[in-house]
mmCIF file as gemmi writes it, N, C-alpha and C atoms, coordinates in Angstrom:
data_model
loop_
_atom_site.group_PDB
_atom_site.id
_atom_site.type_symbol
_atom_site.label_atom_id
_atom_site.label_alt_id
_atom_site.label_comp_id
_atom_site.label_asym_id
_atom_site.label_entity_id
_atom_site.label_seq_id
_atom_site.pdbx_PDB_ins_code
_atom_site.Cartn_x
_atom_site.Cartn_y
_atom_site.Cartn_z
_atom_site.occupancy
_atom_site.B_iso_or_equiv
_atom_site.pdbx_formal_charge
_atom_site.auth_seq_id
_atom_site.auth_asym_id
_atom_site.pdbx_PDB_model_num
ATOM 1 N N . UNK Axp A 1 ? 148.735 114.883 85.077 1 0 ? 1 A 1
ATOM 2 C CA . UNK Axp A 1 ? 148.011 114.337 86.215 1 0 ? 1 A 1
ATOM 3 C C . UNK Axp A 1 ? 147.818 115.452 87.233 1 0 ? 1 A 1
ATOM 4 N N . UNK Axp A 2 ? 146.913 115.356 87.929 1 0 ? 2 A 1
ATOM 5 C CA . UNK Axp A 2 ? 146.479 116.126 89.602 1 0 ? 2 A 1
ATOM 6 C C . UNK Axp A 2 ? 146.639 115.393 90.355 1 0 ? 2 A 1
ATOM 7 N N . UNK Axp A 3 ? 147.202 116.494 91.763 1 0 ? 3 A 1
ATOM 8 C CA . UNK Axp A 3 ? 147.263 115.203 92.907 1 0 ? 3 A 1
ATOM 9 C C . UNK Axp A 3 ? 146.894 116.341 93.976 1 0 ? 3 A 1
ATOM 10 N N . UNK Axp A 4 ? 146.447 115.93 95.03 1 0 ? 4 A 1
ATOM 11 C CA . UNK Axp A 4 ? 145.933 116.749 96.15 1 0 ? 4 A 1
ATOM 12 C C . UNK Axp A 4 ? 146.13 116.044 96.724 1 0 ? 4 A 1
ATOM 13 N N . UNK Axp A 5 ? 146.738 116.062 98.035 1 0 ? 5 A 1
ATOM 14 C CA . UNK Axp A 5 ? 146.77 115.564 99.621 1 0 ? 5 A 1
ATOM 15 C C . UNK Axp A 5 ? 145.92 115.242 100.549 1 0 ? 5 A 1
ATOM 16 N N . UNK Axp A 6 ? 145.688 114.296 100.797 1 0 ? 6 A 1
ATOM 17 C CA . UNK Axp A 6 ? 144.821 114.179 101.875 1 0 ? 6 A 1
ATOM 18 C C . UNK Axp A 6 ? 145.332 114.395 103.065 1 0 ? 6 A 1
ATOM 19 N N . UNK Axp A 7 ? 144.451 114.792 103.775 1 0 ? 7 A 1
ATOM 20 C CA . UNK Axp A 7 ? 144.747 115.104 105.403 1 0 ? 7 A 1
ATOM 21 C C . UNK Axp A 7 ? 145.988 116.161 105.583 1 0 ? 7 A 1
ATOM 22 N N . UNK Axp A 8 ? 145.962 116.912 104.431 1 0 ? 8 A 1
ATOM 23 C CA . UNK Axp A 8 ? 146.985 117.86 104.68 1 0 ? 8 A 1
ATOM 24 C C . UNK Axp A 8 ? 146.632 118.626 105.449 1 0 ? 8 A 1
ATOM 25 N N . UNK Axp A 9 ? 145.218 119.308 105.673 1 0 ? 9 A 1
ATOM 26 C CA . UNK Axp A 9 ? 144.781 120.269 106.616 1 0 ? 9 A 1
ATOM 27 C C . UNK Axp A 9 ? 144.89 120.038 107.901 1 0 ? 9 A 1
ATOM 28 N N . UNK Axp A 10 ? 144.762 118.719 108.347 1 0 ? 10 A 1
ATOM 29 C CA . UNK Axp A 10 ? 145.439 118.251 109.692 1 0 ? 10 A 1
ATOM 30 C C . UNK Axp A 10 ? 146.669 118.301 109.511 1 0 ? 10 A 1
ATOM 31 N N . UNK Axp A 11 ? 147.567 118.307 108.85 1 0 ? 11 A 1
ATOM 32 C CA . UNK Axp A 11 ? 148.707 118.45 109.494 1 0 ? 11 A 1
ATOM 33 C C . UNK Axp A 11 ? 148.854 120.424 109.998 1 0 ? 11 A 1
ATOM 34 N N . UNK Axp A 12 ? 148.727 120.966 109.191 1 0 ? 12 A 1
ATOM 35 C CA . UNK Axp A 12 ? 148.345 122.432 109.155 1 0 ? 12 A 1
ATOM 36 C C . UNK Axp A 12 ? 147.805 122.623 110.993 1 0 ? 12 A 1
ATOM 37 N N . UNK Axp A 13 ? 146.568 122.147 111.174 1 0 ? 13 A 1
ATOM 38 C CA . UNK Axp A 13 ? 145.598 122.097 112.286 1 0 ? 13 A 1
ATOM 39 C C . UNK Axp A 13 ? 146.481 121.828 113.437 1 0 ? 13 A 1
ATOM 40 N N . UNK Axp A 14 ? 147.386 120.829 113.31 1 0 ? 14 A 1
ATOM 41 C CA . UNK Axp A 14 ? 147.764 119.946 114.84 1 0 ? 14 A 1
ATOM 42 C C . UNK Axp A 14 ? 149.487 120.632 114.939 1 0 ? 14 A 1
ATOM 43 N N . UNK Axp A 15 ? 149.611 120.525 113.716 1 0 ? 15 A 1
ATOM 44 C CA . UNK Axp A 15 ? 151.183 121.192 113.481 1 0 ? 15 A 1
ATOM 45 C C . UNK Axp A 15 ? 151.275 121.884 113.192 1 0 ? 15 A 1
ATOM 46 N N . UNK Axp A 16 ? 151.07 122.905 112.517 1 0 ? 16 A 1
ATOM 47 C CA . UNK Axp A 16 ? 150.95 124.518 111.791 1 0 ? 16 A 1
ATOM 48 C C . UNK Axp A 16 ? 151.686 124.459 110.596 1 0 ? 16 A 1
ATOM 49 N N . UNK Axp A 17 ? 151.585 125.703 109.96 1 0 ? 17 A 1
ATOM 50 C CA . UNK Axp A 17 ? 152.13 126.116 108.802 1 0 ? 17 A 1
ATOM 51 C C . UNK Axp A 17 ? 153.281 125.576 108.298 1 0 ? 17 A 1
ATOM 52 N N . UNK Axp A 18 ? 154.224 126.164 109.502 1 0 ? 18 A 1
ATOM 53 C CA . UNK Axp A 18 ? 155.347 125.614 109.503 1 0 ? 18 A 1
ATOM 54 C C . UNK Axp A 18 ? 155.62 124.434 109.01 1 0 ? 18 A 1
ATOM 55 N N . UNK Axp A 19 ? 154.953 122.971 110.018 1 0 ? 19 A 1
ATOM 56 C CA . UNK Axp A 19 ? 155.144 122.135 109.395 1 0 ? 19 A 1
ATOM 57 C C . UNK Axp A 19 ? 154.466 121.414 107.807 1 0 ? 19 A 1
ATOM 58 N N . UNK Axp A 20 ? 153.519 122.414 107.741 1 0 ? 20 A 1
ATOM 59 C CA . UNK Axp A 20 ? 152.604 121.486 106.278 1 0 ? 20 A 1
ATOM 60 C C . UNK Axp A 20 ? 153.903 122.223 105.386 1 0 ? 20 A 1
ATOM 61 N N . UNK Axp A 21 ? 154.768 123.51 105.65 1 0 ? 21 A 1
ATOM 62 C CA . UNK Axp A 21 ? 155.382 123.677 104.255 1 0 ? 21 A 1
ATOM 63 C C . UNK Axp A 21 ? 156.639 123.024 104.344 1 0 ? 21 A 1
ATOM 64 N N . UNK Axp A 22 ? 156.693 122.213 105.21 1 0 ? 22 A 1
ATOM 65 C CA . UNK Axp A 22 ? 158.038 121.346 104.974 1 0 ? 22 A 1
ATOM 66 C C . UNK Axp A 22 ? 157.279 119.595 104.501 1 0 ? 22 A 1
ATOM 67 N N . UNK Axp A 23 ? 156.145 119.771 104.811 1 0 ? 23 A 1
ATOM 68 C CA . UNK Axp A 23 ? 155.513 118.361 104.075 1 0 ? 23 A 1
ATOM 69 C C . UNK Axp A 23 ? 155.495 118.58 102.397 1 0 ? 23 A 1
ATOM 70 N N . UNK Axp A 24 ? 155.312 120.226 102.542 1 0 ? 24 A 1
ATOM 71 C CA . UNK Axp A 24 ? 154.934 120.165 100.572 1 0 ? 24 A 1
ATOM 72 C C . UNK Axp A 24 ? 155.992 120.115 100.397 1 0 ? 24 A 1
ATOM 73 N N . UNK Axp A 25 ? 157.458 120.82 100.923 1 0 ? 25 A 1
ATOM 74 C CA . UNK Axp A 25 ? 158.568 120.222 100.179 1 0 ? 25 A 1
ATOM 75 C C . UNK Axp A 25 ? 159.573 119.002 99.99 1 0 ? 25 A 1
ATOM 76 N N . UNK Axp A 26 ? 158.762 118.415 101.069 1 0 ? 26 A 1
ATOM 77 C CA . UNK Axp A 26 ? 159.195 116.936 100.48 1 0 ? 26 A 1
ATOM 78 C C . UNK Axp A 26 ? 158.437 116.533 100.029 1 0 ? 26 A 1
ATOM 79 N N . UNK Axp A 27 ? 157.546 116.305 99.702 1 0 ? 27 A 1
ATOM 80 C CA . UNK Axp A 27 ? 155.913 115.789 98.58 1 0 ? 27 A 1
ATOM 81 C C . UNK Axp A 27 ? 156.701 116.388 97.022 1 0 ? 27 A 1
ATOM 82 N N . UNK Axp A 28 ? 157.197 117.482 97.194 1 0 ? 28 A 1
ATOM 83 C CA . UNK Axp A 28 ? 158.109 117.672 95.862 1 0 ? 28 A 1
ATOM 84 C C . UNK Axp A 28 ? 158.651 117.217 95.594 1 0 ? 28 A 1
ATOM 85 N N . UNK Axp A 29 ? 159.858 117.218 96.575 1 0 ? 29 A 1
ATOM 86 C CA . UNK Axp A 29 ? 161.591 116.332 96.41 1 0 ? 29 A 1
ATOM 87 C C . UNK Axp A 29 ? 160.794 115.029 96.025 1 0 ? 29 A 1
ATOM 88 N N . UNK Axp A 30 ? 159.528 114.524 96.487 1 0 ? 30 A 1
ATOM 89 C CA . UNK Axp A 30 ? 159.944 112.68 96.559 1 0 ? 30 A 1
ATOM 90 C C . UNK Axp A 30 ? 159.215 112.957 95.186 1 0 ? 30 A 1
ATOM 91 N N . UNK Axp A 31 ? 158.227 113.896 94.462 1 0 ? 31 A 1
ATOM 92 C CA . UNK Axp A 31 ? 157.528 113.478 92.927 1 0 ? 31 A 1
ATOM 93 C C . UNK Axp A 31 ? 158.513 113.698 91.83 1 0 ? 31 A 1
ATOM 94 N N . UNK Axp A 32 ? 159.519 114.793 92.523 1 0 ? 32 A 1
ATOM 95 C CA . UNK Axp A 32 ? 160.821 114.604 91.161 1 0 ? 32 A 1
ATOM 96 C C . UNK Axp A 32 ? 161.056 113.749 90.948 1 0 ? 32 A 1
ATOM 97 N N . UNK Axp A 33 ? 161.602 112.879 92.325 1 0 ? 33 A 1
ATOM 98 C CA . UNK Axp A 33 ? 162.663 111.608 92.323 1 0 ? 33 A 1
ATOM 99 C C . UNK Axp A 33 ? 161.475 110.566 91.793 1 0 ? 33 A 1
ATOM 100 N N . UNK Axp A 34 ? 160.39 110.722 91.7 1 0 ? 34 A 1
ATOM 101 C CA . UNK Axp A 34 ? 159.633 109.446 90.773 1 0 ? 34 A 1
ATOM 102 C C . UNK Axp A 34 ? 159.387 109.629 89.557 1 0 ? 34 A 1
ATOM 103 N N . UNK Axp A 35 ? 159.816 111.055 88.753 1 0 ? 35 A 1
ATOM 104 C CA . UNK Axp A 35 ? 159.016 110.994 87.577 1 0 ? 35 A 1
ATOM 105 C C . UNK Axp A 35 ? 160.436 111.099 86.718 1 0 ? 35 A 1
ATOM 106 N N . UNK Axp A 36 ? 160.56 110.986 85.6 1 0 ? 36 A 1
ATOM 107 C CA . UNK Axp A 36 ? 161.281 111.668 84.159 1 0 ? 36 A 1
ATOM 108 C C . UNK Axp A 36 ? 162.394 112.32 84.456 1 0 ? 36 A 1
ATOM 109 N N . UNK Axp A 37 ? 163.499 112.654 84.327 1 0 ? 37 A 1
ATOM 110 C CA . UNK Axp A 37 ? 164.019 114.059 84.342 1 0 ? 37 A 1
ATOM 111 C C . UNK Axp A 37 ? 163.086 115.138 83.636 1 0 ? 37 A 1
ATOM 112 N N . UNK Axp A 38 ? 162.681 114.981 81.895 1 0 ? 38 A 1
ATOM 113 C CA . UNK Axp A 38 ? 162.12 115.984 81.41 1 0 ? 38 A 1
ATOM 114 C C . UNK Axp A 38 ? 160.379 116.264 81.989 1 0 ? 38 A 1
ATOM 115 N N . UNK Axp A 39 ? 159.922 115.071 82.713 1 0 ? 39 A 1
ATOM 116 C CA . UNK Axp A 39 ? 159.041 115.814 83.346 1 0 ? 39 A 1
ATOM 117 C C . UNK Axp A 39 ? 158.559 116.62 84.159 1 0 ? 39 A 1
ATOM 118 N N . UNK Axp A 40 ? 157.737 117.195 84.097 1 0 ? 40 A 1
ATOM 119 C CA . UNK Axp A 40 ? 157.413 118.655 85.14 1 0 ? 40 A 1
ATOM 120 C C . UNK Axp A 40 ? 156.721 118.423 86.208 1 0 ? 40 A 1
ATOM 121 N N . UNK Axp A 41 ? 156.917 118.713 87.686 1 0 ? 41 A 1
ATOM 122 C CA . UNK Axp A 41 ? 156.149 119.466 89.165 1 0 ? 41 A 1
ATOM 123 C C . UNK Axp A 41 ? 155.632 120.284 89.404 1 0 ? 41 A 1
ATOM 124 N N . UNK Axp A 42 ? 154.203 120.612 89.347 1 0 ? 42 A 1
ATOM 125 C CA . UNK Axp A 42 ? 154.469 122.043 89.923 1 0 ? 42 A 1
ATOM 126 C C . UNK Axp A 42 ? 153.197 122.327 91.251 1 0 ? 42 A 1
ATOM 127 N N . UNK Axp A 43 ? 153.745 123.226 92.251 1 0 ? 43 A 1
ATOM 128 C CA . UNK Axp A 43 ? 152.534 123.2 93.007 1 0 ? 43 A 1
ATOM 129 C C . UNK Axp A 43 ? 151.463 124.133 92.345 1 0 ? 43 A 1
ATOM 130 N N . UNK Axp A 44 ? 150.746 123.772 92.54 1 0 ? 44 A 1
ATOM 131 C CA . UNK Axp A 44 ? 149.232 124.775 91.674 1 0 ? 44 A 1
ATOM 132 C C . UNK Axp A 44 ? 148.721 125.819 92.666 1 0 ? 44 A 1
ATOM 133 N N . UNK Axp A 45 ? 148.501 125.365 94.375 1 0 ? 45 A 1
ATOM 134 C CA . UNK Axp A 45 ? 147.821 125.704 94.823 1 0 ? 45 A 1
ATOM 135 C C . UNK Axp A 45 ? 147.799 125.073 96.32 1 0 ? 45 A 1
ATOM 136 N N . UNK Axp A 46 ? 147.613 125.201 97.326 1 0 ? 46 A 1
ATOM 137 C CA . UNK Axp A 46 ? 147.152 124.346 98.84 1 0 ? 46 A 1
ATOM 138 C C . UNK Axp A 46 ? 148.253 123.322 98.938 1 0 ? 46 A 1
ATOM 139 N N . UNK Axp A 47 ? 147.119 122.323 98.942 1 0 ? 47 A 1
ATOM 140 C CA . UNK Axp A 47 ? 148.035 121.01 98.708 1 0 ? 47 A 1
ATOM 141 C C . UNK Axp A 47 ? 147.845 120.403 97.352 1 0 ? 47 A 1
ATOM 142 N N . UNK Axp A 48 ? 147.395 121.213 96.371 1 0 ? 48 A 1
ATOM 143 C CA . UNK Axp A 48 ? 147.388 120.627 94.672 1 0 ? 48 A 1
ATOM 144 C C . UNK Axp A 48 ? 148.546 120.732 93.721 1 0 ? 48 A 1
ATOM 145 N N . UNK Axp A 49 ? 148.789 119.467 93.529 1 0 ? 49 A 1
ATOM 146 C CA . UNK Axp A 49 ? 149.777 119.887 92.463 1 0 ? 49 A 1
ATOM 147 C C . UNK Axp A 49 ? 149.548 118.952 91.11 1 0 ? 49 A 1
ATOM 148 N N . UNK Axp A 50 ? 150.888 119.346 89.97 1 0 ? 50 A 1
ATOM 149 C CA . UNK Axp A 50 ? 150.111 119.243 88.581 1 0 ? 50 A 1
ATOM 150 C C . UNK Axp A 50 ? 151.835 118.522 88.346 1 0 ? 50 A 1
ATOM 151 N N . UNK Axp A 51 ? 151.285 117.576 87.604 1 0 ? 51 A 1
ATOM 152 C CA . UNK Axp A 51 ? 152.18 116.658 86.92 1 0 ? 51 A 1
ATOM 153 C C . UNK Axp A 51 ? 152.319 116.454 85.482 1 0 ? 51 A 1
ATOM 154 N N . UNK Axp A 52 ? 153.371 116.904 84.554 1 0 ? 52 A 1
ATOM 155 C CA . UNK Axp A 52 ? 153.377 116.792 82.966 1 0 ? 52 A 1
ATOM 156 C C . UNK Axp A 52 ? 154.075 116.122 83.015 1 0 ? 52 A 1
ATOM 157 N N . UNK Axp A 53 ? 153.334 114.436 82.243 1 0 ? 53 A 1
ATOM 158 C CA . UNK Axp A 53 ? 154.239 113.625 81.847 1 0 ? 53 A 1
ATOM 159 C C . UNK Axp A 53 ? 154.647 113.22 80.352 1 0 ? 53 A 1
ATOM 160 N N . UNK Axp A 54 ? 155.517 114.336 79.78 1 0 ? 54 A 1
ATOM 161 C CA . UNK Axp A 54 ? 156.217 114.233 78.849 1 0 ? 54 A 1
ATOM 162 C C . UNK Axp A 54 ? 155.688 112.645 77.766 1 0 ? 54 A 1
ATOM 163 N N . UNK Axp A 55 ? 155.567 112.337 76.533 1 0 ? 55 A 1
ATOM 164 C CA . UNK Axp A 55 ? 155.325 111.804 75.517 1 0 ? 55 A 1
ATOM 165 C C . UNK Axp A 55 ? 154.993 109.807 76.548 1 0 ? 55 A 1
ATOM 166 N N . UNK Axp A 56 ? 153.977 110.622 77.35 1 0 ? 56 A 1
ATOM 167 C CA . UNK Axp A 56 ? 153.903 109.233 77.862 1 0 ? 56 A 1
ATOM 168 C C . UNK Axp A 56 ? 152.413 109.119 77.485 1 0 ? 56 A 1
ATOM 169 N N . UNK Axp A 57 ? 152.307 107.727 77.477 1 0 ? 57 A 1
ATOM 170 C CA . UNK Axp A 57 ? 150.671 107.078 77.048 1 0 ? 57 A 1
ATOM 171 C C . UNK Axp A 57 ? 149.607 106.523 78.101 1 0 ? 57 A 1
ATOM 172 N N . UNK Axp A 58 ? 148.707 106.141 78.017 1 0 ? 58 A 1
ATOM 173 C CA . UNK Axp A 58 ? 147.958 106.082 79.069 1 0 ? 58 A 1
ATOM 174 C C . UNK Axp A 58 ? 148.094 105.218 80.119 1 0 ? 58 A 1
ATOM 175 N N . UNK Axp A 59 ? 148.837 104.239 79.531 1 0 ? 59 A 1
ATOM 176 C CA . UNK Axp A 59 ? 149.262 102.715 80.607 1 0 ? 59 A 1
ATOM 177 C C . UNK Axp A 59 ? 150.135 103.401 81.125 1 0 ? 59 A 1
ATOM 178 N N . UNK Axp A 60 ? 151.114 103.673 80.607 1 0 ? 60 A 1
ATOM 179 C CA . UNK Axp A 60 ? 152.324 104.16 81.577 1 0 ? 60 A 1
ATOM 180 C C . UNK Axp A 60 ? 152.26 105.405 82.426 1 0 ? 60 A 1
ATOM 181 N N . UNK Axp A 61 ? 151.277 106.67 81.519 1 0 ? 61 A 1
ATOM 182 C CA . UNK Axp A 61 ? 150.666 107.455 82.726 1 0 ? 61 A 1
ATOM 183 C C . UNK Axp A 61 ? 150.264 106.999 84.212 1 0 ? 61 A 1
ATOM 184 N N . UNK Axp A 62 ? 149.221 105.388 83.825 1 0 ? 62 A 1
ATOM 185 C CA . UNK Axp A 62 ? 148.622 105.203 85.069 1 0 ? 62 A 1
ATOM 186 C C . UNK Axp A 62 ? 149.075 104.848 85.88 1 0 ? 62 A 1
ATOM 187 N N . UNK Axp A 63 ? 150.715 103.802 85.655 1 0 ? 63 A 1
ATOM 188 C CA . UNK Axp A 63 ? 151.536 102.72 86.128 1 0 ? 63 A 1
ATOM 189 C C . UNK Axp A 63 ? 152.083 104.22 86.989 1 0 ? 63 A 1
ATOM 190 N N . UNK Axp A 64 ? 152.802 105.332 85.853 1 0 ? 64 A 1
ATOM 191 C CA . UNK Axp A 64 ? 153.746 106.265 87.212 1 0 ? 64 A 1
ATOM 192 C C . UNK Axp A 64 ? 152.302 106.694 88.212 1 0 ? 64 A 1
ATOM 193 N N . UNK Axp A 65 ? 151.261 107.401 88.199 1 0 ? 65 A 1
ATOM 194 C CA . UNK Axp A 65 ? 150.634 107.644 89.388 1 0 ? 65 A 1
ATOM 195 C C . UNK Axp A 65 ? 150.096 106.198 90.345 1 0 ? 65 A 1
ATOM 196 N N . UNK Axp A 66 ? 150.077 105.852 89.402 1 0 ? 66 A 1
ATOM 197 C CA . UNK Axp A 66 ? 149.954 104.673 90.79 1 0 ? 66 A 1
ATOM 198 C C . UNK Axp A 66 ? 151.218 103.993 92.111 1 0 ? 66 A 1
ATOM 199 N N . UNK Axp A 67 ? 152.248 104.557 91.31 1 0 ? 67 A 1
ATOM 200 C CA . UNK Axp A 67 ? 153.468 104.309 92.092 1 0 ? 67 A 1
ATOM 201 C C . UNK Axp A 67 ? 153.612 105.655 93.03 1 0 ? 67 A 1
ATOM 202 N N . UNK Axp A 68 ? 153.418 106.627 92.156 1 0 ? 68 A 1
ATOM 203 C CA . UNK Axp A 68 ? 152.94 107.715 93.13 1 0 ? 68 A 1
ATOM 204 C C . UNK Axp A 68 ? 152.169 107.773 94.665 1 0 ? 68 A 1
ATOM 205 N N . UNK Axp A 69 ? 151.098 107.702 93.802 1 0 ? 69 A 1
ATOM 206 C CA . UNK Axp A 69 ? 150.083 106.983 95.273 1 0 ? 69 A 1
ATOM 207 C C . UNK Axp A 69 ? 150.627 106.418 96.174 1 0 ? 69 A 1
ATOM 208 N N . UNK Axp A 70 ? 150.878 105.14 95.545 1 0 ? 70 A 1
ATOM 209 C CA . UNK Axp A 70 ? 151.827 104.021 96.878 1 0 ? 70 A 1
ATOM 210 C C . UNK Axp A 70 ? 152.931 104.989 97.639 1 0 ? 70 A 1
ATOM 211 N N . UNK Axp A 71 ? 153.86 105.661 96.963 1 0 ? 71 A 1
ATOM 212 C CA . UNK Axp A 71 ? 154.964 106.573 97.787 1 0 ? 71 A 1
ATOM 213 C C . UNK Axp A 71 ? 154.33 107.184 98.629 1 0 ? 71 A 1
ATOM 214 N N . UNK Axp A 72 ? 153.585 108.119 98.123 1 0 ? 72 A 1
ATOM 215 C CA . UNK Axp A 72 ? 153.051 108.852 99.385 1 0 ? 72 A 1
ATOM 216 C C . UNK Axp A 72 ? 152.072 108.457 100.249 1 0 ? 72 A 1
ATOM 217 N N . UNK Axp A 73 ? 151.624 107.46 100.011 1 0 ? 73 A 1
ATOM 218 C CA . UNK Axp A 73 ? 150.738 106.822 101.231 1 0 ? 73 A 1
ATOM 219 C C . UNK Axp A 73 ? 151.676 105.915 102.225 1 0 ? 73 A 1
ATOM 220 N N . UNK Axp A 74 ? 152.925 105.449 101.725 1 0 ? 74 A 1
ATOM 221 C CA . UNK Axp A 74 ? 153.732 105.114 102.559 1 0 ? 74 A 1
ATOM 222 C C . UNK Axp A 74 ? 154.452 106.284 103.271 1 0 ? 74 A 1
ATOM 223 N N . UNK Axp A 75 ? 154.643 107.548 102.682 1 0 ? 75 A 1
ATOM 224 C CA . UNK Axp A 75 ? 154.986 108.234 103.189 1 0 ? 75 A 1
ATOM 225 C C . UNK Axp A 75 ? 154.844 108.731 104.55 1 0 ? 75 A 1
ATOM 226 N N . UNK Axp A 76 ? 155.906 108.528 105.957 1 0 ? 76 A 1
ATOM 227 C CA . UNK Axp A 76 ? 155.314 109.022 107.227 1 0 ? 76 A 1
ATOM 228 C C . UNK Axp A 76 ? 156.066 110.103 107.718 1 0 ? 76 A 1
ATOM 229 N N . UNK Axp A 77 ? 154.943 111.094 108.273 1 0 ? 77 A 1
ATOM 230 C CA . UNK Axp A 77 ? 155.844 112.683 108.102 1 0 ? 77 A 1
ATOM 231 C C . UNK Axp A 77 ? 155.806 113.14 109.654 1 0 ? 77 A 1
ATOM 232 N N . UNK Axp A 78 ? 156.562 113.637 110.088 1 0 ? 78 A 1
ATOM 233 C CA . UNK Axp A 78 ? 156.473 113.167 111.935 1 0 ? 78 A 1
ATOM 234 C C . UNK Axp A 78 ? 157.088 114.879 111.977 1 0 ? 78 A 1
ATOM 235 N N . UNK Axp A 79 ? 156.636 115.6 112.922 1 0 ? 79 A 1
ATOM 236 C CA . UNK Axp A 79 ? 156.924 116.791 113.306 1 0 ? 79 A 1
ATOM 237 C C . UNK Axp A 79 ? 156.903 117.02 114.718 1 0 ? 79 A 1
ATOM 238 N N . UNK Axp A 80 ? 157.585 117.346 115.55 1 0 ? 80 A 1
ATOM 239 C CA . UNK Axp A 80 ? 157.676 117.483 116.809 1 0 ? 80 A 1
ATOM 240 C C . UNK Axp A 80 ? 157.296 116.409 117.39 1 0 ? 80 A 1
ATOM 241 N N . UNK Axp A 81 ? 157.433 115.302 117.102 1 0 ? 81 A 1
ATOM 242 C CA . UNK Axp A 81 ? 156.757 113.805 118.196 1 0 ? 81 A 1
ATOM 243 C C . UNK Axp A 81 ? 155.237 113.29 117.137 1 0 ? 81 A 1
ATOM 244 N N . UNK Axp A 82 ? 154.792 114.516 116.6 1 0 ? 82 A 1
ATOM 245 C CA . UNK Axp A 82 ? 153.426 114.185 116.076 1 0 ? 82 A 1
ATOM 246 C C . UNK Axp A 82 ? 153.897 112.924 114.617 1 0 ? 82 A 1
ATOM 247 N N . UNK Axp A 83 ? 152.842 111.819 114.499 1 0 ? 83 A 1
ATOM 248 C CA . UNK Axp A 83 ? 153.125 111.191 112.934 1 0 ? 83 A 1
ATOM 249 C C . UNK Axp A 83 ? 151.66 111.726 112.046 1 0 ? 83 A 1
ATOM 250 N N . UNK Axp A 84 ? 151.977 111.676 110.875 1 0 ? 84 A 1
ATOM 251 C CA . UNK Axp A 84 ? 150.866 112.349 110.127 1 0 ? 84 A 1
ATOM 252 C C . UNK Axp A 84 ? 151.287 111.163 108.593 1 0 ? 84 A 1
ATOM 253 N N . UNK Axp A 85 ? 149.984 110.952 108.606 1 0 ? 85 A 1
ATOM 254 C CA . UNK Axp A 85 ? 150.445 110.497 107.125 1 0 ? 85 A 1
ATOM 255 C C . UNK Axp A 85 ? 149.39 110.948 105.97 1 0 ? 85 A 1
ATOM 256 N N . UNK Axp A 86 ? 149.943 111.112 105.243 1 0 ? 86 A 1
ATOM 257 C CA . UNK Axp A 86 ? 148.93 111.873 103.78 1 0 ? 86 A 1
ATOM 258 C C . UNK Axp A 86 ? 148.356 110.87 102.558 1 0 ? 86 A 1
């Protein structure tokens, strides 16, 4: 799977660097804690990252990104007073 962030560049914009690279590393920590042990994370790029899901099929591919989705859209990422959500 691919996943890219939305509104990551605002956080970048309003909060800086600083804070978007503590958003990508929890956008990590929380896609470990949803996928496989033997499956793979990796950032690709910006805010893109790449998901190998190990001997899984297409239903259950769709079922984990869709739980995905939901995590990080619940996800609320607050930096100095600011809330940002992705």
């Amino acid at each position: 799977a691919f996943l890219d962030l939305d509104q990551f560049q605002v956080v970048n914009d309003l909060s800086g660097h600083q804070a978007g690279d503590v958003l990508l590393q929890q956008v990590a920590t929380r896609l470990k804690q949803l996928l496989r042990k033997d499956d793979v994370v990796a950032r690709l790029g910006g805010d893109e990252f790449g998901l190998l899901m190990h001997y899984s099929d297409t239903a259950s591919a769709q079922q984990v990104a869709k739980r995905i989705c939901q995590q990080l859209f619940d996800h609320e990422f607050t930096w100095k007073g600011i809330k940002h959500n992705i």
